[in-house]
BATIGU-842473 format. One record per residue (C-alpha): residue in three letters; x, y, z. Coordinates in nm, 2 decimals, decimal comma. Last residue first. Layout:
BEGIN
<site><resn>ala</resn><u>X</u><v>Y</v><w>Z</w></site>
...
//
This chain:
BEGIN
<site><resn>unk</resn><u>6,59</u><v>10,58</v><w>13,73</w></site>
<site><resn>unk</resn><u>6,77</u><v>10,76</v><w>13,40</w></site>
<site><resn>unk</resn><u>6,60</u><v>11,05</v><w>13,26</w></site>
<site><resn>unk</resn><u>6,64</u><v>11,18</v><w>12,89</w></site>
<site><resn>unk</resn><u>6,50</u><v>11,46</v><w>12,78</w></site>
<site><resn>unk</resn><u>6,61</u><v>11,57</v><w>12,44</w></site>
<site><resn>unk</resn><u>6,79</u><v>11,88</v><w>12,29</w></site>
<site><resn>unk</resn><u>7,15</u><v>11,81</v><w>12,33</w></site>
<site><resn>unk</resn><u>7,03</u><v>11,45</v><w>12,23</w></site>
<site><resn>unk</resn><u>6,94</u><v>11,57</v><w>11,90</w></site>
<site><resn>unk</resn><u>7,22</u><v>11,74</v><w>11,86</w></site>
<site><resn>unk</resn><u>7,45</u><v>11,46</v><w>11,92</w></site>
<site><resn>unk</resn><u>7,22</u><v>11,22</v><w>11,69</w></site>
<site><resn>unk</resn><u>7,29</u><v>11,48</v><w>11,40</w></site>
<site><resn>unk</resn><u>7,67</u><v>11,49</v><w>11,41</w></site>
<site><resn>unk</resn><u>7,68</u><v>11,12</v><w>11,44</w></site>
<site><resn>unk</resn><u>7,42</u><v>11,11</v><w>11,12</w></site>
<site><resn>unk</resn><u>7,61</u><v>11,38</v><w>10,95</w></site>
<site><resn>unk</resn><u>7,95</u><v>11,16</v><w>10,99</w></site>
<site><resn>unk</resn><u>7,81</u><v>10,82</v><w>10,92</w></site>
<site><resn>unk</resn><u>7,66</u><v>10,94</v><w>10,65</w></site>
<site><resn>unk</resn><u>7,98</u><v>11,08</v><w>10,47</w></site>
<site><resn>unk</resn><u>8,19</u><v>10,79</v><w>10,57</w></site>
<site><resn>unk</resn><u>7,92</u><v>10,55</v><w>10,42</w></site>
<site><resn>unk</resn><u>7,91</u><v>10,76</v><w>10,06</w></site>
<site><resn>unk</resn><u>8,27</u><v>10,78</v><w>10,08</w></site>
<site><resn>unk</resn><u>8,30</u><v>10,42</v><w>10,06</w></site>
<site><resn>unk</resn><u>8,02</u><v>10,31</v><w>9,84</w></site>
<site><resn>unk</resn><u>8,14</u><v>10,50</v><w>9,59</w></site>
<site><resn>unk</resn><u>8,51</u><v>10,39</v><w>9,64</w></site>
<site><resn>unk</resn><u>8,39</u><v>9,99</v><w>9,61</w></site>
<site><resn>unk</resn><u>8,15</u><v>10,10</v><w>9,31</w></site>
<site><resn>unk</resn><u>8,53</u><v>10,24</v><w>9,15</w></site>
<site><resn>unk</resn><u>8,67</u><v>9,89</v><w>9,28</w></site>
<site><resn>unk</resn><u>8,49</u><v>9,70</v><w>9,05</w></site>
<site><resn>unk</resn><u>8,52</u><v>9,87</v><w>8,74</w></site>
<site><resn>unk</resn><u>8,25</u><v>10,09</v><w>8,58</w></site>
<site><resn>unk</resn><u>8,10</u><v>10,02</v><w>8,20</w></site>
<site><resn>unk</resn><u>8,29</u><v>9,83</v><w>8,03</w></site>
<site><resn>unk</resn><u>8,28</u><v>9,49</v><w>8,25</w></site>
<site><resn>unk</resn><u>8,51</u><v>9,22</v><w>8,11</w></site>
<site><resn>unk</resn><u>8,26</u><v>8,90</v><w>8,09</w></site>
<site><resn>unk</resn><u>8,30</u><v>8,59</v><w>8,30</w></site>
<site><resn>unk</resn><u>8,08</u><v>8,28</v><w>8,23</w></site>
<site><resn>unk</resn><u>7,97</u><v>7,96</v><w>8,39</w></site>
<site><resn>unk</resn><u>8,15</u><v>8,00</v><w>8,72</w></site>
<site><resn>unk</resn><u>8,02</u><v>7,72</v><w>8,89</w></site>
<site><resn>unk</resn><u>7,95</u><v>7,80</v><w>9,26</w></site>
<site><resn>unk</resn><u>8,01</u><v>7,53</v><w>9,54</w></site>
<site><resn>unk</resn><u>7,80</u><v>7,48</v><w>9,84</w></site>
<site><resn>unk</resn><u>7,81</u><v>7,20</v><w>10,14</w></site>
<site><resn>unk</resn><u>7,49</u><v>7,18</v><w>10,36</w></site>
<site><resn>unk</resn><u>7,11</u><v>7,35</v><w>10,40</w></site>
<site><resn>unk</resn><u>7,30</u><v>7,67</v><w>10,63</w></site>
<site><resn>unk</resn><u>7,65</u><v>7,69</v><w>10,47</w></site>
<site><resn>unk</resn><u>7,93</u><v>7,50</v><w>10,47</w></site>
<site><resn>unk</resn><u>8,19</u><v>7,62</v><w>10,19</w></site>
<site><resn>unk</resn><u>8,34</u><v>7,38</v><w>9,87</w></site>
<site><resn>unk</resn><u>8,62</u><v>7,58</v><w>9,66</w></site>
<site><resn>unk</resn><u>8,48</u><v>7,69</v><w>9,35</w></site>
<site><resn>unk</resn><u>8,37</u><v>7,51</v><w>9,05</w></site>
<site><resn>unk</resn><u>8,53</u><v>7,48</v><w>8,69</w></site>
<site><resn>unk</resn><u>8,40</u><v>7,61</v><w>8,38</w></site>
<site><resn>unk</resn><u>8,59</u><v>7,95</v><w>8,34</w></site>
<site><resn>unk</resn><u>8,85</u><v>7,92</v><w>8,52</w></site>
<site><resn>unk</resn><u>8,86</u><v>8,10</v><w>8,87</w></site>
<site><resn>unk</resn><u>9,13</u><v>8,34</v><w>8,97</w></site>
<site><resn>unk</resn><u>8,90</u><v>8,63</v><w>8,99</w></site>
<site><resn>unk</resn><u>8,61</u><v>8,44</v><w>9,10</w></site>
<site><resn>unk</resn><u>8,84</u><v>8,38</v><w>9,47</w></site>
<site><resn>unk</resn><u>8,88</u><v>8,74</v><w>9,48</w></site>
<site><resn>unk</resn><u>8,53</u><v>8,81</v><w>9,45</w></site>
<site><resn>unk</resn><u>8,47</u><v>8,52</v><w>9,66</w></site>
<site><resn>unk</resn><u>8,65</u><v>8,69</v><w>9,95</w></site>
<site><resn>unk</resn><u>8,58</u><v>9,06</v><w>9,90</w></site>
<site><resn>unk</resn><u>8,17</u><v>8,99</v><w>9,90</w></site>
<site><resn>unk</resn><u>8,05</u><v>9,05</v><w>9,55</w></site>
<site><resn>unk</resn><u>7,86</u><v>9,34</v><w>9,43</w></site>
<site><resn>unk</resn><u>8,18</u><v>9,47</v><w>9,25</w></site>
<site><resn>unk</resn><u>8,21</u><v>9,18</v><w>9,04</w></site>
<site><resn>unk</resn><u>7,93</u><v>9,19</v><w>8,88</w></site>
<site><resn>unk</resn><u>7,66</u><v>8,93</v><w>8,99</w></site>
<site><resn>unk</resn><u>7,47</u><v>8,69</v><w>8,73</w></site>
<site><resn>unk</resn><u>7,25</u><v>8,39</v><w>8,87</w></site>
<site><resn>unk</resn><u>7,20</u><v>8,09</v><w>8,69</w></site>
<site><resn>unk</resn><u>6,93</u><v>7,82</v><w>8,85</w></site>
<site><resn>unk</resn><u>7,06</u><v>7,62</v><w>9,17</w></site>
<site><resn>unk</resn><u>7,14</u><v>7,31</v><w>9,15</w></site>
<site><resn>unk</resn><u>7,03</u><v>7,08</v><w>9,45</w></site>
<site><resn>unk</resn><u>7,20</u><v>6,76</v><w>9,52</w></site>
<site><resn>unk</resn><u>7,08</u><v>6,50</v><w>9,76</w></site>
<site><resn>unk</resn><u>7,18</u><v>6,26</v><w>9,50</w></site>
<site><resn>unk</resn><u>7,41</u><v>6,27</v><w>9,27</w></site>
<site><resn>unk</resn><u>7,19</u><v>6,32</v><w>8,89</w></site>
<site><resn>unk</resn><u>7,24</u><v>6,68</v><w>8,93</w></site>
<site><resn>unk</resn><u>7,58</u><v>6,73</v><w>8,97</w></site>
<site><resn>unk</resn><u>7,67</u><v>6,53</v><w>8,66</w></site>
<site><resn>unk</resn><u>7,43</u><v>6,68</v><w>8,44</w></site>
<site><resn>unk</resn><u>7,59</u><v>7,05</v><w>8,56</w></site>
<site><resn>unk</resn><u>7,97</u><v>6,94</v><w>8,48</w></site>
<site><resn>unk</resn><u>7,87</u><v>6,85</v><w>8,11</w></site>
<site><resn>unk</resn><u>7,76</u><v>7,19</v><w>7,99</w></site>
<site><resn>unk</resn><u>7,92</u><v>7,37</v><w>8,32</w></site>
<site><resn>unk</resn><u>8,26</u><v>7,25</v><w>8,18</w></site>
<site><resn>unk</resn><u>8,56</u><v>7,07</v><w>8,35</w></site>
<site><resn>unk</resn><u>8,42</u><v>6,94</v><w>8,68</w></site>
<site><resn>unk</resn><u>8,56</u><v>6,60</v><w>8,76</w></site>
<site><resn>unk</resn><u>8,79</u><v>6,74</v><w>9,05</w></site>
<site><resn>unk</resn><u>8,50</u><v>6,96</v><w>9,19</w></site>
<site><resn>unk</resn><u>8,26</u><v>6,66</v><w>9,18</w></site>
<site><resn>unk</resn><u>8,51</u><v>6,48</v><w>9,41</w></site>
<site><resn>unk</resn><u>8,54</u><v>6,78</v><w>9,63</w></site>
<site><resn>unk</resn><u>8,18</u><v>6,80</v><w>9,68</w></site>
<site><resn>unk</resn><u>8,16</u><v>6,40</v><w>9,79</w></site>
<site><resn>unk</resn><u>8,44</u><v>6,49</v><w>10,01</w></site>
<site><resn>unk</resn><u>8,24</u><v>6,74</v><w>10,18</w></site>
<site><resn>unk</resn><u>7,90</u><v>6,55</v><w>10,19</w></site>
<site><resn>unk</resn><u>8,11</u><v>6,26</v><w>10,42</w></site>
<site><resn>unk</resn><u>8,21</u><v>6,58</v><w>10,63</w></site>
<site><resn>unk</resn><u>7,89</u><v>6,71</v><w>10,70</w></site>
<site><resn>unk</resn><u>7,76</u><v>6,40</v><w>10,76</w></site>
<site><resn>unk</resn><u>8,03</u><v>6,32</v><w>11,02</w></site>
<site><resn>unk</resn><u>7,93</u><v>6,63</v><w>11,20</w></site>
<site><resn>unk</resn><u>7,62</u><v>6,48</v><w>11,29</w></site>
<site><resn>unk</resn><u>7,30</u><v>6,59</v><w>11,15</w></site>
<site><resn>unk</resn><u>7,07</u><v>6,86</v><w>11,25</w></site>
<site><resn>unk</resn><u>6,98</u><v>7,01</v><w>11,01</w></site>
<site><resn>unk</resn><u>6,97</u><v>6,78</v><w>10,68</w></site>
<site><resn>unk</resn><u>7,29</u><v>6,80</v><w>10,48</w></site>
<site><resn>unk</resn><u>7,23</u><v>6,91</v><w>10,12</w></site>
<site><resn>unk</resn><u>7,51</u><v>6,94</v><w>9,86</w></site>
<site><resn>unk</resn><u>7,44</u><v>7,23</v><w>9,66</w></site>
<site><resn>unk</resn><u>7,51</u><v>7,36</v><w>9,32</w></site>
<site><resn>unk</resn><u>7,53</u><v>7,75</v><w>9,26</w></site>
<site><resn>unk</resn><u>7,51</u><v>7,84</v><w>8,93</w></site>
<site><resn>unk</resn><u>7,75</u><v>8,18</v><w>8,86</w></site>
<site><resn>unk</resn><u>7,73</u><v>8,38</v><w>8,58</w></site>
<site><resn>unk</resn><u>7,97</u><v>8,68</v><w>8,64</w></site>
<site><resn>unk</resn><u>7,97</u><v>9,03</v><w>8,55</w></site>
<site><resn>unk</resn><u>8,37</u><v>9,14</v><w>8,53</w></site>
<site><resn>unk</resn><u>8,54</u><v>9,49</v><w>8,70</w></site>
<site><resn>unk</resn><u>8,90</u><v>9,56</v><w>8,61</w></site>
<site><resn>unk</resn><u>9,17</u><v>9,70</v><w>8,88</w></site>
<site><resn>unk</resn><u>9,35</u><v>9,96</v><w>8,70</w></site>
<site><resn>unk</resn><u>9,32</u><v>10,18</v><w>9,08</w></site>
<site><resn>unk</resn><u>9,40</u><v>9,91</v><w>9,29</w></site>
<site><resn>unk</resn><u>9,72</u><v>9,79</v><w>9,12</w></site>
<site><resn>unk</resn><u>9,86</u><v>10,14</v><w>9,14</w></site>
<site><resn>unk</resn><u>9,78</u><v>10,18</v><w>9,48</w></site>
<site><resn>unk</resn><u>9,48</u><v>10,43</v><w>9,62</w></site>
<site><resn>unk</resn><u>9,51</u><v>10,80</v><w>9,66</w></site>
<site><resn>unk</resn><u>9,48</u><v>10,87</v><w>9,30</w></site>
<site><resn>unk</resn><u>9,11</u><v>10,68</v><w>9,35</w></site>
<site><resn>unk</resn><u>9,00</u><v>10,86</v><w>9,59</w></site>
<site><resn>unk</resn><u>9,04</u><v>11,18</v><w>9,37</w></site>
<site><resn>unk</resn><u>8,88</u><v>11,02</v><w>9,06</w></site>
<site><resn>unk</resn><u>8,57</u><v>10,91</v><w>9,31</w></site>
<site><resn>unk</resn><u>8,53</u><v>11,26</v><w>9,46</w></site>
<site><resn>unk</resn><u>8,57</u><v>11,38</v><w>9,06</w></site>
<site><resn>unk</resn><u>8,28</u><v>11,18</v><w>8,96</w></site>
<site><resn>unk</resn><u>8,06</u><v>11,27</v><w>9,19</w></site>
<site><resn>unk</resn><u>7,92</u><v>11,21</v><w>9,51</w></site>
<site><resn>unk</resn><u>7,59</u><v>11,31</v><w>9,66</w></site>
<site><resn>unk</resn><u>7,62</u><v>11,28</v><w>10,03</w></site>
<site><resn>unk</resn><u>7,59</u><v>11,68</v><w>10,11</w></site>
<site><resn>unk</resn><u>7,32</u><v>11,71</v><w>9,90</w></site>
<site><resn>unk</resn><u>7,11</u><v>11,44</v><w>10,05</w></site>
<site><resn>unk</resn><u>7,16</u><v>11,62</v><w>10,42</w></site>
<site><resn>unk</resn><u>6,78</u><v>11,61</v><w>10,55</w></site>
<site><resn>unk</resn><u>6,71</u><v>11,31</v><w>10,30</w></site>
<site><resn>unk</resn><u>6,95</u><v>11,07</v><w>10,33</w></site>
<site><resn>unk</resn><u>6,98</u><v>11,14</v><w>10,72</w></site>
<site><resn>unk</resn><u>6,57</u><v>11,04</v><w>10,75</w></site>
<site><resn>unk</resn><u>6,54</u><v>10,78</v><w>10,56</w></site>
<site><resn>unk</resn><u>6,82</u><v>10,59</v><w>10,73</w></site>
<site><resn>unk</resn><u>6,71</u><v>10,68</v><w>11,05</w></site>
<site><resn>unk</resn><u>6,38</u><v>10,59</v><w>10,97</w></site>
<site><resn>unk</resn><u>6,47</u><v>10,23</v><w>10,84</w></site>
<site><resn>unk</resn><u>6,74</u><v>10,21</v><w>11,11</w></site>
<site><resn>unk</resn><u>6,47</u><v>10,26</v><w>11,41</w></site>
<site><resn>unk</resn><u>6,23</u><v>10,00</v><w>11,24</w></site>
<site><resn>unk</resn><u>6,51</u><v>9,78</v><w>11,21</w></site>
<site><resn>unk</resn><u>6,59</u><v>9,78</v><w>11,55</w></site>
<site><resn>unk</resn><u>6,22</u><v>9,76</v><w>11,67</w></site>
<site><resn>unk</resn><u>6,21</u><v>9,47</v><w>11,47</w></site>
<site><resn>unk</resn><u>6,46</u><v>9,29</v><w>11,67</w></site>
<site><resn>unk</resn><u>6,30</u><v>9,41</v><w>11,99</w></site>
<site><resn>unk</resn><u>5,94</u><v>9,25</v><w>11,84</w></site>
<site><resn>unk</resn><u>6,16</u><v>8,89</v><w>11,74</w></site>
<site><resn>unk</resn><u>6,32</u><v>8,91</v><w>12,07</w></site>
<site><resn>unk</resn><u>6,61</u><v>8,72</v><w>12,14</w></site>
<site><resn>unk</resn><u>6,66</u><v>8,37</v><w>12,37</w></site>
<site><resn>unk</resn><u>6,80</u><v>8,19</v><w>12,05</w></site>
<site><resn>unk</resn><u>6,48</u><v>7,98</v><w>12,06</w></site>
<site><resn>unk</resn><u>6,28</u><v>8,30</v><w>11,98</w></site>
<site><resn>unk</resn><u>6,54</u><v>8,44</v><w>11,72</w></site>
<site><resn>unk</resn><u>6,51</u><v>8,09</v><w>11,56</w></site>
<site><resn>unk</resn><u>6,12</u><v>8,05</v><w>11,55</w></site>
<site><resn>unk</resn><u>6,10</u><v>8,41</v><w>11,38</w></site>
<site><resn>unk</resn><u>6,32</u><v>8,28</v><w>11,10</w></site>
<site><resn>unk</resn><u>6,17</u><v>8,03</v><w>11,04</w></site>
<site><resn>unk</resn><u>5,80</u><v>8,18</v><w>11,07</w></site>
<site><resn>unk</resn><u>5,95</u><v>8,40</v><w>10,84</w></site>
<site><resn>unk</resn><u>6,07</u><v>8,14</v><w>10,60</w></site>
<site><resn>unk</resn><u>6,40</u><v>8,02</v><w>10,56</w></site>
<site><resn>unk</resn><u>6,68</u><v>8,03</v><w>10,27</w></site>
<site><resn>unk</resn><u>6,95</u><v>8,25</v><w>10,51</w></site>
<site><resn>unk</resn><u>6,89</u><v>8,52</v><w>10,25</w></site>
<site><resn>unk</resn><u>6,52</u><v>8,49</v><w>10,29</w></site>
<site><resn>unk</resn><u>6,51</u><v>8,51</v><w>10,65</w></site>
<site><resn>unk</resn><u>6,67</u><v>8,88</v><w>10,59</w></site>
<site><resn>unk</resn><u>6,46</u><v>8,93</v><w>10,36</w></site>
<site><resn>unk</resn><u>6,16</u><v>8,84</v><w>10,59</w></site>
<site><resn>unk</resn><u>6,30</u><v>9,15</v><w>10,83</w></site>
<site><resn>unk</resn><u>6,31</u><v>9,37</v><w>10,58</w></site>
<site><resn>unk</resn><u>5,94</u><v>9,31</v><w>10,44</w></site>
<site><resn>unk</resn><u>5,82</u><v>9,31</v><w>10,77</w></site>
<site><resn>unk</resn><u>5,97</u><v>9,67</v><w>10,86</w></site>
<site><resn>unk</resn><u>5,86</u><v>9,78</v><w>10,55</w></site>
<site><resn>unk</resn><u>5,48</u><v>9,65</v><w>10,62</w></site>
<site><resn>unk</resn><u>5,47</u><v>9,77</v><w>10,94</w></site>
<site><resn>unk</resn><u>5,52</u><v>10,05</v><w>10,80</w></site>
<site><resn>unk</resn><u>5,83</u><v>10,33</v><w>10,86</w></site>
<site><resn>unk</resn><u>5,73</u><v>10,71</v><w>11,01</w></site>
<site><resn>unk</resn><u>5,92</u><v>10,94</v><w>10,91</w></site>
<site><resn>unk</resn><u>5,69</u><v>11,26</v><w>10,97</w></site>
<site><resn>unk</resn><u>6,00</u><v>11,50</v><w>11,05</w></site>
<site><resn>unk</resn><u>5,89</u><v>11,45</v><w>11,39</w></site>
<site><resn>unk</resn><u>5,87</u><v>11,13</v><w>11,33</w></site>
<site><resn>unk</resn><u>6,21</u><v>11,08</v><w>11,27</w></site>
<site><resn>unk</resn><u>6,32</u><v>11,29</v><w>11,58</w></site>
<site><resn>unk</resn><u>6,17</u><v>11,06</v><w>11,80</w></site>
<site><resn>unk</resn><u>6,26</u><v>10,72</v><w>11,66</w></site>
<site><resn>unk</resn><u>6,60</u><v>10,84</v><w>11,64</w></site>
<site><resn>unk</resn><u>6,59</u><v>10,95</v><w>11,99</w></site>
<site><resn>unk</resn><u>6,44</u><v>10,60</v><w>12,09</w></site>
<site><resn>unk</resn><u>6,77</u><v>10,39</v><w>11,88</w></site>
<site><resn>unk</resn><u>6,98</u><v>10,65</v><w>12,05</w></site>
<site><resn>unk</resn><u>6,82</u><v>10,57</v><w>12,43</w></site>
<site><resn>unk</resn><u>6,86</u><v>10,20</v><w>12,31</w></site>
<site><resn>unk</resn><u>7,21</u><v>10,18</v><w>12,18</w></site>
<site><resn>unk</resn><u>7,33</u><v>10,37</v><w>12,54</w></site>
<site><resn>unk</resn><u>7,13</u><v>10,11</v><w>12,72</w></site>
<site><resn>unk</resn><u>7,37</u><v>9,85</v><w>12,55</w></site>
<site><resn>unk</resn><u>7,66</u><v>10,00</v><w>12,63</w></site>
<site><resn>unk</resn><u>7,55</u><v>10,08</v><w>13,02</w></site>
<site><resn>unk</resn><u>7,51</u><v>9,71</v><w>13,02</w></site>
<site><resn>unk</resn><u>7,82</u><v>9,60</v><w>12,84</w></site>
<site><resn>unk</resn><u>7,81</u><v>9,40</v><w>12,57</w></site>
<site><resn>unk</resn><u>7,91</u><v>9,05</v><w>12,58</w></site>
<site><resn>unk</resn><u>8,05</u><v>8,94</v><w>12,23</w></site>
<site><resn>unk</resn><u>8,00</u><v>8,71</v><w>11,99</w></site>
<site><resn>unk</resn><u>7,90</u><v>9,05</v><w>11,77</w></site>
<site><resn>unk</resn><u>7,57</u><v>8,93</v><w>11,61</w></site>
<site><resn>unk</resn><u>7,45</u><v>8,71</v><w>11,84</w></site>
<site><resn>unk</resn><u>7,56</u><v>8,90</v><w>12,14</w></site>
<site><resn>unk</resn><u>7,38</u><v>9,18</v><w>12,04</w></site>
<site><resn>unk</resn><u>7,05</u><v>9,05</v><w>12,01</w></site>
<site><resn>unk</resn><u>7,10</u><v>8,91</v><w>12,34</w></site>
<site><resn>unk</resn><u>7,22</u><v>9,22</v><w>12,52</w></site>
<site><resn>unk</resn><u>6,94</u><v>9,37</v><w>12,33</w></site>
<site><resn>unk</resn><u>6,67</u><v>9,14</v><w>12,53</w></site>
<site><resn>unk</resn><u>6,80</u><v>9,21</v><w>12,83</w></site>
<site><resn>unk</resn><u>6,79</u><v>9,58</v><w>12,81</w></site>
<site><resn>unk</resn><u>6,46</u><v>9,54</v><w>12,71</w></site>
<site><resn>unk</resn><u>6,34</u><v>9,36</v><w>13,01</w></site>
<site><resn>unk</resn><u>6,53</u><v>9,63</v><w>13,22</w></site>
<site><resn>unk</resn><u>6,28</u><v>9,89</v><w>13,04</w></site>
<site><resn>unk</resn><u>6,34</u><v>10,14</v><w>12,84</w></site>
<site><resn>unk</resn><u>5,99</u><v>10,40</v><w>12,84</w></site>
<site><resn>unk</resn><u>5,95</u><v>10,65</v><w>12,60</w></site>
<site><resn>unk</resn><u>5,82</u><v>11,02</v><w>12,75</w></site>
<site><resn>unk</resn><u>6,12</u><v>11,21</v><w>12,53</w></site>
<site><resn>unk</resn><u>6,34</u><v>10,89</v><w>12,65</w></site>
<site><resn>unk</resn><u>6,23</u><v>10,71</v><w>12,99</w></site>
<site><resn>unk</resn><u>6,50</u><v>10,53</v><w>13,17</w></site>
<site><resn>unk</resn><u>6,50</u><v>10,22</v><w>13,39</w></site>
<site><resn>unk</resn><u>6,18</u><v>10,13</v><w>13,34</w></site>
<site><resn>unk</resn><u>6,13</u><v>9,76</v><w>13,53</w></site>
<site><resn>unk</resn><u>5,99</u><v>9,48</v><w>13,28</w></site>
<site><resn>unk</resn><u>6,18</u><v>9,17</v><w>13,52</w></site>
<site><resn>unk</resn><u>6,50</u><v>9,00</v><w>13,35</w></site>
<site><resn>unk</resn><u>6,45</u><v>8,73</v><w>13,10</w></site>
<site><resn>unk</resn><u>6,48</u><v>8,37</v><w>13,20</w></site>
<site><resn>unk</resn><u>6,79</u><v>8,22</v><w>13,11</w></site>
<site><resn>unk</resn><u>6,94</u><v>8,15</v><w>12,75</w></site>
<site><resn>unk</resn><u>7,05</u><v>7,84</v><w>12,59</w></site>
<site><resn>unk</resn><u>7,26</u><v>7,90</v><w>12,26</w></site>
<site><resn>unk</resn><u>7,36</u><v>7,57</v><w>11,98</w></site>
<site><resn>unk</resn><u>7,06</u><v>7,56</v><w>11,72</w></site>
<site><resn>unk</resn><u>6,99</u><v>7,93</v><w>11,71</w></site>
<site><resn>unk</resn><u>7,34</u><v>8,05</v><w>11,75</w></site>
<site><resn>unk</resn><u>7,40</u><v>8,02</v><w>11,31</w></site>
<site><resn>unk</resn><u>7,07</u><v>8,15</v><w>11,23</w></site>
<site><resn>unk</resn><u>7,12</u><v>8,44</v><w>11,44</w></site>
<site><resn>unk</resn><u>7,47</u><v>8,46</v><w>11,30</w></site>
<site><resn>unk</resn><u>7,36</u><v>8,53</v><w>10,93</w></site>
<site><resn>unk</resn><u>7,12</u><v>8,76</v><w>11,06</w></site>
<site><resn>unk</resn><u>7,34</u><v>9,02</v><w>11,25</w></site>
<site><resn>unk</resn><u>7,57</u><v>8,97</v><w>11,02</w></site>
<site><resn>unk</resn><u>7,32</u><v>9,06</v><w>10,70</w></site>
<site><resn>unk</resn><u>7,21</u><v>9,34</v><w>10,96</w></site>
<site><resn>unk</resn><u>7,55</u><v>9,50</v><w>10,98</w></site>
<site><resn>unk</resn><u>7,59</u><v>9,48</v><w>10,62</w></site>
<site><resn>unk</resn><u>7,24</u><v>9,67</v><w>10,58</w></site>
<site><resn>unk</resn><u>7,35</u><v>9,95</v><w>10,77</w></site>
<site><resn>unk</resn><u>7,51</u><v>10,13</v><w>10,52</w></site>
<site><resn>unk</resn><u>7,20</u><v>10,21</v><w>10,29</w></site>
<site><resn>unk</resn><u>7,30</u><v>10,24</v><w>9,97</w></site>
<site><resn>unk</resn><u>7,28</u><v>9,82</v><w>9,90</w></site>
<site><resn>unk</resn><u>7,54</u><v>9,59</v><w>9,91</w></site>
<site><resn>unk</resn><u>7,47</u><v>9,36</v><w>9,61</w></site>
<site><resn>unk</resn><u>7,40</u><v>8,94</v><w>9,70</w></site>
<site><resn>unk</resn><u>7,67</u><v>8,75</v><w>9,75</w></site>
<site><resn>unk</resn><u>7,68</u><v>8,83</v><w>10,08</w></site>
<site><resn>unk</resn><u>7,51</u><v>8,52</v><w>10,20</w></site>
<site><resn>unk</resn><u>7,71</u><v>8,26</v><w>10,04</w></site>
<site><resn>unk</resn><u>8,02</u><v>8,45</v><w>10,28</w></site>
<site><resn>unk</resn><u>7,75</u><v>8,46</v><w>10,57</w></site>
<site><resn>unk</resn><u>7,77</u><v>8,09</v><w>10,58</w></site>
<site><resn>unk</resn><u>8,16</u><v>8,05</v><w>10,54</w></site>
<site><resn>unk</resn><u>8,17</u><v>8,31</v><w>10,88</w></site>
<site><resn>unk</resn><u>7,92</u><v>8,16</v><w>11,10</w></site>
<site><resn>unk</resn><u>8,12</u><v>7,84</v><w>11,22</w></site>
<site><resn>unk</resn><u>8,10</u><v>7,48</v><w>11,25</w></site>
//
């Protein structure tokens, strides 16, 4: 079993402006993944280690990052790394409200339950497997929270300078190949159909619901008589129709679409409640922007952040007190 065909079916929904939010789909996608399979020791002792414009960072949060992080990178992060994340994540805090940014508890909630939502659980689901993964569900939030103001905050103290226009994109495109710049955008109509295997069932299971997907998949011609079929197997949910354009996809099943007949179903992938396929239903030539031009948009728009926000974190710092004990 592994994270990566599950966060696939995640990304299927659009990537939003904010350029963080792919990191946190990860981050999500492989907290649900290490919740069933991860044992973690004790946590280390609350001890303040360093204090941030009169913030406290304790060792106990120290530890509870290291986690975090581990989940979503597979990693082990050092610790000066991952007291470095934390003194930032307080600065941004900081300077955020200084500039009266301050996020709710109700927009921190809201992206954290998202994020449960995406992996189809509920936020006491989702809160239950960052607990039994040995992270924090309050030092998880306190990530997000940081982002959310961050976010807010870059976008609009340099919003001019990330606008883009249509001559940025028409330049980045000339600099791309041939075959990349003609590329075509398409709105699909997708119905996902889903061959459930109850958590935590043997890998056998898994397998037996794998060939019973690939046997649908062979007699699938038509979603007007493939969909009947699916549903009367059992254990088979069909998901109503969803539409994505091409350009909100994840690379991998945007590629794999493009290939697709009309009518037939994709490649089976584990994911969190089993074995999914996708019926491509429909496939319409989009008129109105093609794939790759949202793909440059997005693009320049996360370079450009990235580089105000960097140059804005240093000058914060320059200006901050920061003690390490």
């Amino acid at each position: 079993m592994a994270a990566p065909p599950m966060l696939k079916a995640m990304q299927i929904t659009a990537v939003k402006s904010n350029p963080h939010v792919g990191a946190y789909r990860r981050l999500a996608a492989a907290v649900l993944f290490a919740a069933a399979f991860i044992a973690w020791p004790q946590p280390a002792p609350a001890q303040v280690v360093a204090v941030v414009n009169g913030a406290p960072i304790t060792a106990l949060d120290i530890e509870h990052r290291k986690r975090l992080n581990q989940l979503s990178s597979r990693n082990s992060p050092s610790r000066q790394e991952v007291l470095s994340e934390l003194v930032d994540e307080k600065l941004k805090l900081f300077i955020a409200k200084r500039y009266g940014i301050e996020p709710s508890d109700t927009e921190v909630d809201n992206s954290f339950n998202d994020m449960g939502k995406r992996g189809r659980m509920t936020p006491q689901q989702f809160q239950q497997s960052l607990t039994s993964s040995g992270a924090s569900v309050s030092d998880f939030k306190s990530r997000l929270r940081a982002e959310l103001a961050w976010g807010h905050l870059v976008r609009g103290k340099f919003g001019s300078t990330l606008q883009i226009g249509e001559t940025d994109i028409a330049v980045a495109l000339q600099e791309r190949k041939t075959d990349e710049k003609d590329a075509v955008g398409y709105f699909y109509t997708l119905r996902p159909v889903l061959f459930i295997v109850p958590r935590g069932s043997a890998a056998t299971v898994a397998e037996a619901k794998r060939r019973e997907a690939e046997t649908l998949r062979s007699r699938f011609q038509s979603c007007d008589e493939g969909i009947p079929l699916a549903r009367a197997l059992k254990d088979v949910a069909v998901r109503d129709s969803i539409t994505r354009s091409s350009a909100d996809l994840a690379p991998q099943l945007r590629e794999l679409l493009a290939s697709l007949p009309i009518g037939r179903l994709t490649t089976p992938e584990l994911v969190q409640d089993g074995i999914q396929m996708f019926a491509l239903c429909d496939k319409k030539q989009s008129s109105t922007e093609a794939s790759n031009k949202r793909d440059v948009r997005n693009e320049i728009f996360t370079k450009r952040f990235e580089t105000q926000a960097k140059k804005f974190l240093d000058e914060v710092r320059r200006s901050s007190m920061i003690e390490y004990r």
